[in-house]
C-alpha positions in Angstrom: 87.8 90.8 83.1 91.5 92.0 82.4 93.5 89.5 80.0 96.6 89.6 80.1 98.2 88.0 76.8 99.9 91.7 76.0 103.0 93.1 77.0 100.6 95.6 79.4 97.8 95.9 77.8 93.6 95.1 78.2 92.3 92.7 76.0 88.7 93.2 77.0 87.3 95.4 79.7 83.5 95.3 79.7 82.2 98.8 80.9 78.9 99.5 80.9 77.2 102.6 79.4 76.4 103.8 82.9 80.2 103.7 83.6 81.4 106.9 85.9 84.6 108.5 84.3 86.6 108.0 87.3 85.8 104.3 86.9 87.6 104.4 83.4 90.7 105.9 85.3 90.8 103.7 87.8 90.7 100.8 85.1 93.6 102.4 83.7 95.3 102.5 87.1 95.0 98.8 86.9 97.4 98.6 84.0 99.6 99.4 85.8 99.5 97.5 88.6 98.1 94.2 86.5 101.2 94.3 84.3 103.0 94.5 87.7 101.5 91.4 89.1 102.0 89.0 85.8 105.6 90.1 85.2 104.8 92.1 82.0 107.8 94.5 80.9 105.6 97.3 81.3 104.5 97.2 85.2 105.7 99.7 87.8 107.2 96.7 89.9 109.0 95.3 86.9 110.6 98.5 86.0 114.0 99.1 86.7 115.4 102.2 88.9 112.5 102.7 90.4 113.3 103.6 94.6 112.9 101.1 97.1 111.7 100.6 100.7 112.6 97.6 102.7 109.8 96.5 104.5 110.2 97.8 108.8 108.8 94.4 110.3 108.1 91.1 108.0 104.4 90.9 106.4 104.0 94.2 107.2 103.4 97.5 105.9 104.3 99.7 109.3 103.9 103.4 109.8 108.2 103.4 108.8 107.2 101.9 105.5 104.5 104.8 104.3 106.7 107.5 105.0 109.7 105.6 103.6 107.8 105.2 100.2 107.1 108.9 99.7 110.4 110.1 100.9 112.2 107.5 98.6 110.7 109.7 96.1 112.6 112.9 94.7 110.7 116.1 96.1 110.2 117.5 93.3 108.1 115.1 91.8 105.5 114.3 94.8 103.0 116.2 94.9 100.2 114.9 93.3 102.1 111.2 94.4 99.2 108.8 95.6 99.6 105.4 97.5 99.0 101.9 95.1 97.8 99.5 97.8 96.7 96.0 97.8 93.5 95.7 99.6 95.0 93.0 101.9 97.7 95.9 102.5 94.9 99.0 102.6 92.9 97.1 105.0 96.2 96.1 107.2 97.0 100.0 107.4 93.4 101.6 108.0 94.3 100.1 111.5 97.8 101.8 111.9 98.2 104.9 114.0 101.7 107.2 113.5 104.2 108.0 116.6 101.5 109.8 118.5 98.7 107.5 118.4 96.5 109.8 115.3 95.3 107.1 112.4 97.0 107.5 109.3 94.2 107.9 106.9 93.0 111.6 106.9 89.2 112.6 107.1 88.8 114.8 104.1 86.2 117.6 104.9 84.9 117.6 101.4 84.6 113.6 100.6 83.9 110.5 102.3 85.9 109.6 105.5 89.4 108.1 104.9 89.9 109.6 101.7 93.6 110.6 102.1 96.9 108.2 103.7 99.3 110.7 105.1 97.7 113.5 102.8 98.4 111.7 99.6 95.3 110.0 97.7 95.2 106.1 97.7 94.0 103.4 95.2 93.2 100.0 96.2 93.3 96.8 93.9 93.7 93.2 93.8 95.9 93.0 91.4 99.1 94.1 93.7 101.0 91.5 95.4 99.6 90.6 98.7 100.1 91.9 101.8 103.8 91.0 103.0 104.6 90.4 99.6 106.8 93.0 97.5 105.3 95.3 95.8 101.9 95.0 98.1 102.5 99.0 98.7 103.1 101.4 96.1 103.7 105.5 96.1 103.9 107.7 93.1 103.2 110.2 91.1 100.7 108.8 88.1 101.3 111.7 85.7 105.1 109.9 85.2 103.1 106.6 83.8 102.0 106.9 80.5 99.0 105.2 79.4 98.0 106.3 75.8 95.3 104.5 73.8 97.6 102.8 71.6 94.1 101.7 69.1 91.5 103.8 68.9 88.4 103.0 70.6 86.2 101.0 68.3 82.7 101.0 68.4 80.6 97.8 66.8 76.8 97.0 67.3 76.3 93.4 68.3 74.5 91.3 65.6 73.5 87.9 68.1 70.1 86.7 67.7 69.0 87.7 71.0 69.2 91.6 69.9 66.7 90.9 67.2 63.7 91.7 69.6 64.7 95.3 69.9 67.6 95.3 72.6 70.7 96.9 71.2 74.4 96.4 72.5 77.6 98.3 71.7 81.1 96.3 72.5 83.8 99.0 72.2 87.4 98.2 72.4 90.3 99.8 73.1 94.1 99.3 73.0 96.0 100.4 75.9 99.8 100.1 76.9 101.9 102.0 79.7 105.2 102.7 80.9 107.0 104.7 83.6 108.4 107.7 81.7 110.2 108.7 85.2 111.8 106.1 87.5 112.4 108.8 90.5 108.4 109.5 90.6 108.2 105.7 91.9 108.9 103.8 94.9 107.7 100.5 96.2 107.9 98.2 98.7 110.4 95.6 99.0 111.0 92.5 101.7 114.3 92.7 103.4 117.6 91.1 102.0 
């Protein structure tokens, strides 16, 4: 589980030795968005200058809203944006169609179904703000959030009784912290005034 005592950072993550690399990303895609959630100064949502979208129709992320989060985003710095979504909000918008009926999620020849929202990649987490709730619907380019391993990863063997009958366990920890080095490469999604 994520702790979140830290101006941004992970206190503990478990991962298991087993643990598929994109699985570490997406862990540190959560940084982001958990810092966002808890108020930590650190968050895309807490960070100022970043673009806005009001929200098209109340408790709702509407067709309007996607295309207003990547354009709200200066051109130069979308491609290789992706969609933050909460799952409330991802599972709202797999229903959606645009102005002439075609679903919004792309089928990806080369991957699974639904692997692309309006040709950008997508991330889903629980850590965003609900559905309807600012900040449930993020677009951005990653490579302008800095997440650097501010520890080195430290390895130590476990010394509990239990491991005495020949089961060995590893903890390693990690210190990591993030911020938005470019406020124009971020846009979120913001209830009306």
């Amino acid at each position: 589980a994520y702790a979140t005592v830290c101006g941004c950072g992970l206190d503990m993550v478990p991962i298991p030795g087993n643990t598929f690399v994109e699985e570490i990303a997406g862990m540190c895609l959560d940084v982001a968005a958990l810092s966002s959630v808890h108020g930590k100064p650190l968050g895309i949502l807490q960070t100022t200058g970043i673009g806005t979208v009001n929200r098209a129709v109340a408790s709702q992320v509407a067709f309007a809203d996607i295309i207003g989060l990547e354009t709200a985003v200066a051109p130069q710095l979308r491609a290789g944006g992706m969609y933050c979504l909460a799952d409330s909000a991802l599972q709202y918008i797999k229903k959606l169609k645009d102005s002439q009926n075609r679903p919004l999620f792309v089928q990806n020849m080369g991957s699974a179904p639904f692997s692309a929202l309006m040709g950008y990649d997508y991330v889903s987490n629980q850590r965003q703000p609900a559905l309807g709730t600012a900040g449930d619907a993020v677009f951005g380019n990653m490579a302008y959030y800095i997440c650097p391993i501010e520890q080195e990863v430290v390895i130590a063997r476990s010394e509990h009784y239990k491991f005495r009958e020949g089961a060995v366990a590893f903890v390693t920890f990690a210190q990591v912290g993030g911020k938005v080095s470019q406020v124009r490469a971020f846009s979120k999604l913001i209830d009306a005034a």
